[in-house]
N, C-alpha and C positions, 0 to 999 in steps of 0.2 A: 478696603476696610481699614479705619484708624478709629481703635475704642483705647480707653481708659476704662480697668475696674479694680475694684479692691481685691487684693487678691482674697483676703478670708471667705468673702460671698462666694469667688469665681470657684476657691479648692470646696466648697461646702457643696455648689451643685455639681461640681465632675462627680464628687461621691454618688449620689445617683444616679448615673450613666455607666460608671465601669462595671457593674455587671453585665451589661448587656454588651456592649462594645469590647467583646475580646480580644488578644494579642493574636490568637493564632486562627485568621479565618479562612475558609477559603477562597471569598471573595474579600480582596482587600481591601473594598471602599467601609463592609463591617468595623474594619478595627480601627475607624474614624468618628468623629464626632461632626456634624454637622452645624456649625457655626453662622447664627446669620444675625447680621446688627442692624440697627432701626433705633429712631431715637429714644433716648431713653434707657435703653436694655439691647441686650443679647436673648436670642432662643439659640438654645443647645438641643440636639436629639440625635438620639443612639439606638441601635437595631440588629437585629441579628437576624431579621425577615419572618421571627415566629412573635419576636414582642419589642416592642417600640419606647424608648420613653423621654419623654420633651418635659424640659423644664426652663425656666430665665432666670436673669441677673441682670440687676441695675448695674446700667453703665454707660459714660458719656461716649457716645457715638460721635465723632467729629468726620467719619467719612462711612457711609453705611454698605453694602456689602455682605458678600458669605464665601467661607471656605467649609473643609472637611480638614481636621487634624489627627494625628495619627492620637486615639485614645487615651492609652496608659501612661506614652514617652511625656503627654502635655501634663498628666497628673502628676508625672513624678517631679517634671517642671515645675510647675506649680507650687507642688508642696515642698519643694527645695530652698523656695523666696524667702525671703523675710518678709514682715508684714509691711502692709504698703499698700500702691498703687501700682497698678500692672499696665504698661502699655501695648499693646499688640497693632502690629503694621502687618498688610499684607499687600503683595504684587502682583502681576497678571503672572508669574510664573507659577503660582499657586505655594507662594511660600510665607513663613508668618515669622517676621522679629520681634521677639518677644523683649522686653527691657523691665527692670525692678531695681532701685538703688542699687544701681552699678552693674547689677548683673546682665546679659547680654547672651541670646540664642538664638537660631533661625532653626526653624524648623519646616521641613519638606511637608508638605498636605497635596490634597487633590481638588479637582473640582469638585463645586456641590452641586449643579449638573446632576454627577454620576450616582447621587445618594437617593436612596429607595422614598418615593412620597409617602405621604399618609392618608388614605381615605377622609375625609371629612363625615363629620358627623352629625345629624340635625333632628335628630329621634328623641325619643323621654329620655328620661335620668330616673333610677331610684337612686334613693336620698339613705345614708344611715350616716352613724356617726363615725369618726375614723379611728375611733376608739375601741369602736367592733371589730373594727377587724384587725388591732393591732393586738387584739387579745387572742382574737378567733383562729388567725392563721399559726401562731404556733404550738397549737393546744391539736392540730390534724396533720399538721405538715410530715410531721413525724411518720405518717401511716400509708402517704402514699405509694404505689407500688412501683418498682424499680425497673430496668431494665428487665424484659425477658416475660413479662406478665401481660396481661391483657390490656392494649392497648390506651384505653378507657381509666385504667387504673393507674397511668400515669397522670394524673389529675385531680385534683382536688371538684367536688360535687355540689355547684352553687343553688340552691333553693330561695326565692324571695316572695314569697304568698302574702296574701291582705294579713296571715295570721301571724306569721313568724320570718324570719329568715336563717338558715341553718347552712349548715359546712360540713360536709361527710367527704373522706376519705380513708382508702383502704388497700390492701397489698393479697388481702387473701387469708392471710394470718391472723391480718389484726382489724381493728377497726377505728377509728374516731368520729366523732361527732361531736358540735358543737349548735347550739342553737338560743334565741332571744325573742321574746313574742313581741309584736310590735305591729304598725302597719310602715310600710319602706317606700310605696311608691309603684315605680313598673314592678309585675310578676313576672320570674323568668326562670329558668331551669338549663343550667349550663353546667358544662365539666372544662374547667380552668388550669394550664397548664404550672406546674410544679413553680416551674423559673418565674411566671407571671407572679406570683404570688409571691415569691421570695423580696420580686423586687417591690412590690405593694406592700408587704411589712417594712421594708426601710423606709417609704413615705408615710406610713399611718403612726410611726412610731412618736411618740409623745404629743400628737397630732389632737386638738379638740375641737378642729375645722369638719364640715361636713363633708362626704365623701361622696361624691354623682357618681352612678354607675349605669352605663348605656351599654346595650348590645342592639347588632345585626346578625344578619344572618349566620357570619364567620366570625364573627369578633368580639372583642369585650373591651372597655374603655372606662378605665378609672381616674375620675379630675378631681385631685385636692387644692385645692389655690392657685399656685404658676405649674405645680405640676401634673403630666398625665402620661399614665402606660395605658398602652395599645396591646393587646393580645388575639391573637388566633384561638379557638376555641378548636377542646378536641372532639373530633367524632368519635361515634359507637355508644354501645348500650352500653349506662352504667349498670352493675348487678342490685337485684332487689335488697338492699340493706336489710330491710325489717325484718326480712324473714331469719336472718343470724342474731337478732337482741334476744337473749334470754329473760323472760323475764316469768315464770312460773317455777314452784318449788325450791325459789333459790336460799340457800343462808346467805346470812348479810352481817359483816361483821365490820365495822367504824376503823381504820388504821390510821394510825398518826405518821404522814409522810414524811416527816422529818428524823424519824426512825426507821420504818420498814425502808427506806429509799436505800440511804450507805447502807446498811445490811445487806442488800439485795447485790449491790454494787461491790460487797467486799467477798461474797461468797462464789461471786459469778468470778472473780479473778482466776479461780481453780474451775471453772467448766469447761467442757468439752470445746474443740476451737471451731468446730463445726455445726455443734446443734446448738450452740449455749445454753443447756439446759441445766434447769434448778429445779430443787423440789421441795414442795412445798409444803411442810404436814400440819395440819389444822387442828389441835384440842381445847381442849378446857383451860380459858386463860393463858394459851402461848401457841405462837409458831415457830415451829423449827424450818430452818433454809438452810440447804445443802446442797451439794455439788461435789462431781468428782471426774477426774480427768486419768485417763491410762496415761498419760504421757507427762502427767503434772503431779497428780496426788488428788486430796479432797478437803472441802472446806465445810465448816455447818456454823449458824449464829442461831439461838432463838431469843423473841421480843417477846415481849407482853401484849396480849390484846384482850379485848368483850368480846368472849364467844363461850357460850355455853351450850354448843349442841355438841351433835354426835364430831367421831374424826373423821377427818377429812384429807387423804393423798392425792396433790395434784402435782405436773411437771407441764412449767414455762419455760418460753426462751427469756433468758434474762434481760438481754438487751431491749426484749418488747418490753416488758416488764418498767424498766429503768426508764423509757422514752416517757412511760405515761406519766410518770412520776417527775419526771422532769421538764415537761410539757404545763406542769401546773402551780402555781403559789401558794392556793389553800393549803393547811397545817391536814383538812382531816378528809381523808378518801372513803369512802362508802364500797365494798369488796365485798360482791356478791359471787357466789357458786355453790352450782349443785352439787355435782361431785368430779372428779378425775377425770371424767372423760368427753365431760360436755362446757363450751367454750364459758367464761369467768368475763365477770362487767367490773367494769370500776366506775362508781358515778362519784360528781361533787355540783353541787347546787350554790352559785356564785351569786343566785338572789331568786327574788318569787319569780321574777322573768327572764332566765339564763339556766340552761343546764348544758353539761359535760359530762359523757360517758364515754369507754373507752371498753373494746370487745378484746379478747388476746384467745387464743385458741390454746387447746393444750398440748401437751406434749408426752408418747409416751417413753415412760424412765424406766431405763430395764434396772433391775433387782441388781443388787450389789453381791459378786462374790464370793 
Protein backbone atom coordinates (compact mmCIF):
# COMPACT_ATOMS: atom_id res chain seq x y z
CA UNK A 1 0.00 0.00 0.00
CA UNK A 2 1.34 3.65 -0.98
CA UNK A 3 -1.44 6.48 -0.37
CA UNK A 4 -1.08 10.13 -0.04
CA UNK A 5 -3.83 12.16 2.24
CA UNK A 6 -4.30 15.29 3.78
CA UNK A 7 -3.73 14.80 7.03
CA UNK A 8 -6.75 17.39 8.30
CA UNK A 9 -9.33 14.71 6.44
CA UNK A 10 -7.23 11.67 7.59
CA UNK A 11 -7.06 13.26 11.85
CA UNK A 12 -11.02 14.31 11.33
CA UNK A 13 -12.10 10.54 10.40
CA UNK A 14 -9.74 8.65 13.17
CA UNK A 15 -11.95 10.95 15.52
CA UNK A 16 -14.65 8.46 14.70
CA UNK A 17 -13.17 5.35 15.24
CA UNK A 18 -11.20 5.87 18.70
CA UNK A 19 -14.17 5.16 20.50
CA UNK A 20 -14.48 1.89 19.53
CA UNK A 21 -10.85 0.75 18.82
CA UNK A 22 -9.57 0.85 22.43
CA UNK A 23 -5.77 0.70 23.88
CA UNK A 24 -6.38 -2.02 26.24
CA UNK A 25 -8.04 -5.04 24.48
CA UNK A 26 -7.98 -8.35 24.93
CA UNK A 27 -7.84 -9.31 21.73
CA UNK A 28 -5.08 -7.21 20.04
CA UNK A 29 -6.13 -6.98 16.51
CA UNK A 30 -9.33 -4.61 18.58
CA UNK A 31 -6.97 -1.87 19.23
CA UNK A 32 -6.31 -1.56 15.50
CA UNK A 33 -7.87 -0.01 12.75
CA UNK A 34 -8.46 -1.56 9.65
CA UNK A 35 -6.95 0.13 6.69
CA UNK A 36 -7.76 -0.76 3.14
CA UNK A 37 -6.99 1.70 -0.17
CA UNK A 38 -8.54 1.66 -3.47
CA UNK A 39 -8.42 4.39 -5.84
CA UNK A 40 -9.57 7.21 -4.87
CA UNK A 41 -9.87 6.92 -0.92
CA UNK A 42 -9.07 4.92 1.95
CA UNK A 43 -11.95 2.74 4.08
CA UNK A 44 -11.11 2.79 7.85
CA UNK A 45 -13.14 0.36 10.33
CA UNK A 46 -12.87 -0.22 13.86
CA UNK A 47 -14.60 -2.86 16.44
CA UNK A 48 -14.73 -3.95 19.54
CA UNK A 49 -16.97 -7.30 18.11
CA UNK A 50 -20.25 -5.48 19.93
CA UNK A 51 -20.18 -2.23 17.49
CA UNK A 52 -18.31 -1.67 14.28
CA UNK A 53 -17.80 1.60 12.58
CA UNK A 54 -16.36 2.36 8.85
CA UNK A 55 -15.92 5.48 7.46
CA UNK A 56 -13.36 7.00 4.29
CA UNK A 57 -11.16 9.60 3.05
CA UNK A 58 -10.07 10.88 -0.02
CA UNK A 59 -6.94 9.92 -1.00
CA UNK A 60 -4.43 9.12 -3.85
CA UNK A 61 -3.90 5.48 -3.88
CA UNK A 62 -0.64 4.95 -5.96
CA UNK A 63 -0.38 1.33 -4.85
CA UNK A 64 -3.72 -0.30 -3.21
CA UNK A 65 -3.64 -2.56 -0.38
CA UNK A 66 -4.78 -2.99 3.48
CA UNK A 67 -3.11 -3.12 6.87
CA UNK A 68 -4.49 -2.96 10.53
CA UNK A 69 -2.64 0.00 12.76
CA UNK A 70 -2.43 0.11 16.09
CA UNK A 71 -5.50 2.87 16.83
CA UNK A 72 -4.63 5.63 19.38
CA UNK A 73 -0.46 5.53 18.76
CA UNK A 74 -1.72 6.44 14.70
CA UNK A 75 -3.89 9.31 16.17
CA UNK A 76 -1.54 10.74 18.25
CA UNK A 77 0.67 10.47 15.15
CA UNK A 78 -1.42 12.05 13.18
CA UNK A 79 -2.36 14.72 15.35
CA UNK A 80 1.34 15.50 16.13
CA UNK A 81 1.70 16.65 12.00
CA UNK A 82 1.54 19.70 10.84
CA UNK A 83 -0.85 20.33 8.17
CA UNK A 84 0.00 18.96 5.01
CA UNK A 85 0.03 15.93 2.98
CA UNK A 86 0.65 12.49 4.71
CA UNK A 87 2.37 9.88 2.99
CA UNK A 88 1.94 6.24 4.20
CA UNK A 89 4.06 3.21 2.88
CA UNK A 90 3.58 -0.25 3.84
CA UNK A 91 5.72 -3.78 3.48
CA UNK A 92 4.93 -7.37 3.64
CA UNK A 93 6.11 -7.17 7.20
CA UNK A 94 3.11 -5.45 8.03
CA UNK A 95 4.63 -2.20 8.82
CA UNK A 96 3.50 1.43 7.84
CA UNK A 97 6.18 4.59 7.24
CA UNK A 98 4.51 7.24 7.72
CA UNK A 99 6.19 10.76 6.42
CA UNK A 100 4.87 14.62 6.73
CA UNK A 101 7.22 17.75 5.98
CA UNK A 102 10.15 16.05 7.51
CA UNK A 103 8.65 14.13 9.93
CA UNK A 104 9.39 10.39 9.65
CA UNK A 105 7.75 7.01 11.67
CA UNK A 106 7.26 3.48 11.19
CA UNK A 107 4.87 2.01 12.88
CA UNK A 108 4.37 -1.96 13.67
CA UNK A 109 0.58 -3.03 12.53
CA UNK A 110 -0.90 -6.54 11.65
CA UNK A 111 -2.55 -8.20 9.11
CA UNK A 112 -5.88 -7.31 7.93
CA UNK A 113 -6.47 -10.92 7.41
CA UNK A 114 -6.94 -11.22 11.21
CA UNK A 115 -9.67 -8.25 11.36
CA UNK A 116 -13.28 -9.29 12.31
CA UNK A 117 -15.67 -8.98 8.81
CA UNK A 118 -18.87 -7.31 8.67
CA UNK A 119 -21.95 -8.97 7.62
CA UNK A 120 -23.32 -7.28 4.61
CA UNK A 121 -26.45 -5.87 4.43
CA UNK A 122 -29.43 -5.90 1.74
CA UNK A 123 -32.79 -5.19 3.79
CA UNK A 124 -34.90 -1.74 3.91
CA UNK A 125 -33.64 1.29 5.51
CA UNK A 126 -35.87 3.63 7.58
CA UNK A 127 -35.06 7.14 6.76
CA UNK A 128 -35.11 10.22 9.44
CA UNK A 129 -33.21 13.12 9.60
CA UNK A 130 -29.90 13.05 11.44
CA UNK A 131 -30.99 15.74 13.19
CA UNK A 132 -33.29 13.53 15.19
CA UNK A 133 -31.17 11.85 16.69
CA UNK A 134 -28.53 14.37 17.28
CA UNK A 135 -31.16 15.86 19.50
CA UNK A 136 -32.84 12.67 20.56
CA UNK A 137 -29.75 10.72 22.05
CA UNK A 138 -28.69 13.21 24.59
CA UNK A 139 -31.99 14.22 25.95
CA UNK A 140 -32.16 9.76 27.34
CA UNK A 141 -28.74 8.87 27.41
CA UNK A 142 -28.47 10.07 30.70
CA UNK A 143 -31.17 7.50 31.97
CA UNK A 144 -29.88 4.35 30.89
CA UNK A 145 -29.15 1.84 33.48
CA UNK A 146 -25.78 0.94 34.65
CA UNK A 147 -23.94 -1.92 35.55
CA UNK A 148 -25.65 -4.32 37.98
CA UNK A 149 -29.41 -3.63 36.65
CA UNK A 150 -31.37 -5.50 34.39
CA UNK A 151 -29.87 -6.50 31.49
CA UNK A 152 -32.17 -4.85 28.95
CA UNK A 153 -31.66 -1.68 30.78
CA UNK A 154 -28.45 -1.30 29.48
CA UNK A 155 -29.82 0.16 26.34
CA UNK A 156 -31.49 2.67 25.15
CA UNK A 157 -35.50 1.43 23.59
CA UNK A 158 -35.77 2.16 19.63
CA UNK A 159 -39.62 2.41 18.45
CA UNK A 160 -40.14 3.38 14.71
CA UNK A 161 -44.11 2.99 13.77
CA UNK A 162 -45.99 4.66 10.56
CA UNK A 163 -47.06 7.16 13.65
CA UNK A 164 -44.00 8.26 15.38
CA UNK A 165 -40.59 7.32 16.22
CA UNK A 166 -39.49 7.46 20.00
CA UNK A 167 -36.43 6.72 22.40
CA UNK A 168 -37.09 5.54 25.93
CA UNK A 169 -34.55 4.80 28.42
CA UNK A 170 -34.37 3.99 31.92
CA UNK A 171 -32.30 2.72 35.12
CA UNK A 172 -35.21 1.99 37.42
CA UNK A 173 -35.14 5.47 38.99
CA UNK A 174 -35.59 7.51 36.46
CA UNK A 175 -36.91 7.54 33.04
CA UNK A 176 -36.51 9.38 29.59
CA UNK A 177 -38.33 9.63 26.69
CA UNK A 178 -38.20 11.39 23.62
CA UNK A 179 -40.43 11.23 20.69
CA UNK A 180 -41.49 12.98 16.84
CA UNK A 181 -44.57 12.00 14.86
CA UNK A 182 -43.85 11.42 11.47
CA UNK A 183 -43.91 8.40 8.96
CA UNK A 184 -39.80 6.89 8.85
CA UNK A 185 -40.00 4.09 6.88
CA UNK A 186 -39.32 0.31 8.08
CA UNK A 187 -41.26 -0.29 11.66
CA UNK A 188 -39.02 -1.75 14.17
CA UNK A 189 -38.62 -2.28 17.91
CA UNK A 190 -35.20 -2.61 19.31
CA UNK A 191 -33.14 -2.05 22.42
CA UNK A 192 -29.64 -0.23 21.29
CA UNK A 193 -26.57 -0.66 23.14
CA UNK A 194 -25.45 2.62 25.28
CA UNK A 195 -21.78 2.66 23.23
CA UNK A 196 -23.86 2.25 19.89
CA UNK A 197 -25.32 5.33 20.41
CA UNK A 198 -22.59 7.29 22.02
CA UNK A 199 -20.87 6.81 18.82
CA UNK A 200 -24.11 7.60 16.59
CA UNK A 201 -24.17 11.09 18.26
CA UNK A 202 -20.60 11.96 17.26
CA UNK A 203 -21.82 11.25 13.49
CA UNK A 204 -25.35 12.85 13.54
CA UNK A 205 -23.86 15.89 15.20
CA UNK A 206 -24.32 19.15 13.10
CA UNK A 207 -25.30 16.56 10.50
CA UNK A 208 -28.49 17.75 8.02
CA UNK A 209 -27.87 14.47 5.89
CA UNK A 210 -30.48 11.75 6.11
CA UNK A 211 -29.90 9.03 8.37
CA UNK A 212 -30.68 4.99 6.89
CA UNK A 213 -31.44 2.87 9.53
CA UNK A 214 -31.55 -1.23 8.92
CA UNK A 215 -31.80 -4.02 11.19
CA UNK A 216 -31.63 -7.92 11.28
CA UNK A 217 -32.23 -10.18 13.29
CA UNK A 218 -29.02 -9.36 15.68
CA UNK A 219 -28.00 -5.98 14.52
CA UNK A 220 -28.67 -2.57 13.80
CA UNK A 221 -26.82 -0.39 11.17
CA UNK A 222 -26.71 3.26 10.80
CA UNK A 223 -25.34 5.02 7.31
CA UNK A 224 -24.98 8.82 7.11
CA UNK A 225 -22.88 9.56 3.87
CA UNK A 226 -19.23 7.68 4.02
CA UNK A 227 -20.02 6.71 7.41
CA UNK A 228 -21.72 3.59 9.13
CA UNK A 229 -21.88 1.85 12.70
CA UNK A 230 -22.83 -1.55 12.93
CA UNK A 231 -24.35 -2.79 16.33
CA UNK A 232 -25.40 -5.98 18.12
CA UNK A 233 -28.71 -5.57 19.61
CA UNK A 234 -29.52 -6.29 23.18
CA UNK A 235 -31.82 -9.12 24.13
CA UNK A 236 -34.53 -9.45 26.86
CA UNK A 237 -37.75 -7.73 27.82
CA UNK A 238 -37.85 -4.11 28.02
CA UNK A 239 -40.17 -3.20 31.04
CA UNK A 240 -43.69 -1.67 30.41
CA UNK A 241 -42.87 2.06 30.42
CA UNK A 242 -46.31 3.33 30.47
CA UNK A 243 -47.35 1.88 33.13
CA UNK A 244 -44.71 4.38 35.40
CA UNK A 245 -46.08 7.99 33.49
CA UNK A 246 -48.00 9.81 35.88
CA UNK A 247 -50.26 11.37 34.45
CA UNK A 248 -53.68 11.89 36.68
CA UNK A 249 -54.11 14.49 39.76
CA UNK A 250 -50.91 16.02 38.97
CA UNK A 251 -49.87 19.95 39.79
CA UNK A 252 -48.09 21.40 37.12
CA UNK A 253 -46.06 24.24 37.81
CA UNK A 254 -43.85 26.15 34.56
CA UNK A 255 -39.83 26.30 35.96
CA UNK A 256 -37.42 28.40 34.18
CA UNK A 257 -34.26 26.04 33.71
CA UNK A 258 -31.94 28.58 33.74
CA UNK A 259 -32.75 29.15 37.32
CA UNK A 260 -34.01 26.14 39.18
CA UNK A 261 -30.81 24.18 37.31
CA UNK A 262 -27.57 25.99 39.43
CA UNK A 263 -29.90 26.14 42.29
CA UNK A 264 -30.30 22.52 42.36
CA UNK A 265 -26.50 22.11 41.46
CA UNK A 266 -25.38 24.60 44.22
CA UNK A 267 -27.54 22.94 46.98
CA UNK A 268 -26.72 19.29 46.01
CA UNK A 269 -22.95 20.37 46.79
CA UNK A 270 -23.90 19.74 50.60
CA UNK A 271 -25.94 16.34 50.04
CA UNK A 272 -25.50 13.18 51.28
CA UNK A 273 -22.42 11.32 49.31
CA UNK A 274 -24.65 8.35 48.92
CA UNK A 275 -28.21 9.07 48.32
CA UNK A 276 -27.89 12.71 46.89
CA UNK A 277 -30.66 13.67 48.16
CA UNK A 278 -32.51 17.16 48.12
CA UNK A 279 -35.70 18.49 49.21
CA UNK A 280 -37.87 19.93 47.61
CA UNK A 281 -40.79 22.15 49.27
CA UNK A 282 -43.40 23.57 46.95
CA UNK A 283 -45.76 26.81 48.11
CA UNK A 284 -47.34 29.69 46.93
CA UNK A 285 -44.90 31.49 44.54
CA UNK A 286 -41.51 29.71 45.79
CA UNK A 287 -39.57 26.69 46.18
CA UNK A 288 -37.36 25.96 48.81
CA UNK A 289 -34.22 23.39 47.86
CA UNK A 290 -32.27 21.91 50.61
CA UNK A 291 -29.84 19.58 51.61
CA UNK A 292 -27.82 18.32 54.41
CA UNK A 293 -25.02 16.03 55.03
CA UNK A 294 -23.76 14.45 58.54
CA UNK A 295 -20.48 14.78 57.35
CA UNK A 296 -20.67 18.21 55.50
CA UNK A 297 -23.37 20.44 57.03
CA UNK A 298 -26.42 21.87 54.93
CA UNK A 299 -27.40 23.96 52.22
CA UNK A 300 -31.08 25.56 51.17
CA UNK A 301 -31.80 28.32 48.11
CA UNK A 302 -35.41 29.24 47.31
CA UNK A 303 -36.62 30.65 43.58
CA UNK A 304 -39.56 31.95 42.49
CA UNK A 305 -42.15 30.19 40.64
CA UNK A 306 -46.47 29.99 39.40
CA UNK A 307 -47.72 27.80 41.75
CA UNK A 308 -50.65 28.50 43.65
CA UNK A 309 -51.94 25.29 45.01
CA UNK A 310 -51.61 23.58 48.11
CA UNK A 311 -47.80 22.61 49.75
CA UNK A 312 -46.01 20.24 48.60
CA UNK A 313 -42.65 18.12 50.31
CA UNK A 314 -40.82 15.94 47.99
CA UNK A 315 -37.00 14.41 48.10
CA UNK A 316 -35.00 13.77 44.79
CA UNK A 317 -31.64 12.46 43.98
CA UNK A 318 -29.96 15.47 42.78
CA UNK A 319 -27.93 14.38 40.25
CA UNK A 320 -31.22 12.72 38.57
CA UNK A 321 -32.62 15.97 38.88
CA UNK A 322 -29.56 17.92 37.25
CA UNK A 323 -29.26 15.22 34.23
CA UNK A 324 -32.70 16.23 33.12
CA UNK A 325 -32.03 19.67 33.29
CA UNK A 326 -28.94 19.36 31.57
CA UNK A 327 -30.04 16.92 28.92
CA UNK A 328 -32.13 20.02 27.58
CA UNK A 329 -31.84 23.75 25.90
CA UNK A 330 -35.38 25.05 26.40
CA UNK A 331 -35.43 28.04 28.99
CA UNK A 332 -38.99 26.53 30.40
CA UNK A 333 -39.68 22.88 31.94
CA UNK A 334 -43.26 22.00 32.67
CA UNK A 335 -42.90 20.15 36.52
CA UNK A 336 -45.69 18.13 37.21
CA UNK A 337 -46.35 16.17 40.84
CA UNK A 338 -48.62 14.88 42.90
CA UNK A 339 -47.26 14.61 46.09
CA UNK A 340 -44.05 13.15 48.02
CA UNK A 341 -44.42 10.07 47.49
CA UNK A 342 -45.47 9.33 43.94
CA UNK A 343 -42.85 9.54 41.15
CA UNK A 344 -42.64 13.70 39.44
CA UNK A 345 -42.59 14.29 35.34
CA UNK A 346 -40.91 16.84 33.82
CA UNK A 347 -42.11 17.58 30.15
CA UNK A 348 -40.97 20.34 27.42
CA UNK A 349 -42.69 20.49 24.01
CA UNK A 350 -39.87 21.41 21.28
CA UNK A 351 -42.86 21.91 18.66
CA UNK A 352 -46.47 20.44 17.70
CA UNK A 353 -44.50 17.30 16.73
CA UNK A 354 -41.81 16.61 19.37
CA UNK A 355 -42.18 15.95 22.91
CA UNK A 356 -39.82 15.36 26.00
CA UNK A 357 -40.60 13.92 29.29
CA UNK A 358 -38.52 12.79 31.95
CA UNK A 359 -39.98 10.47 35.08
CA UNK A 360 -37.42 10.72 38.52
CA UNK A 361 -38.74 8.67 41.32
CA UNK A 362 -38.63 10.01 44.78
CA UNK A 363 -36.91 9.84 47.53
CA UNK A 364 -37.55 9.44 51.15
CA UNK A 365 -35.96 12.39 53.50
CA UNK A 366 -35.84 11.66 57.09
CA UNK A 367 -36.74 14.78 59.31
CA UNK A 368 -34.01 16.94 60.52
CA UNK A 369 -32.85 16.68 64.09
Amino acid sequence: MNIKVDRDLFLSELYYLQGVAGAKQLIPILSHLLIDAVPGKITMRATDLDVTVTTECAAVAREGGSICLPARKLAEIVKSLAHGEIEIKTNDLFQAAIACNGSRFKLHGMSAEDFPRVQEYSGEYAEAPAELFSRFIPRVIHAVGQEGSHYALHGVKLEVSDERIRMVATDGHRLALVEREGRFGKAMDVIIPKRALVELAKICAASDETLLIGKDDNHIRFKLGKREIVSCLLAGRYPDYSSVLPNEGLHRLPLDRNVISPAVKRVALMADGRSRAIKLEIGKGMMNISSQSIDCGEAGETVPICYEGKKITAGFNATYLSDVFSALDEDEVLFEIRNGETPAQFTVSASDHERYLAVVMPLVIAARG
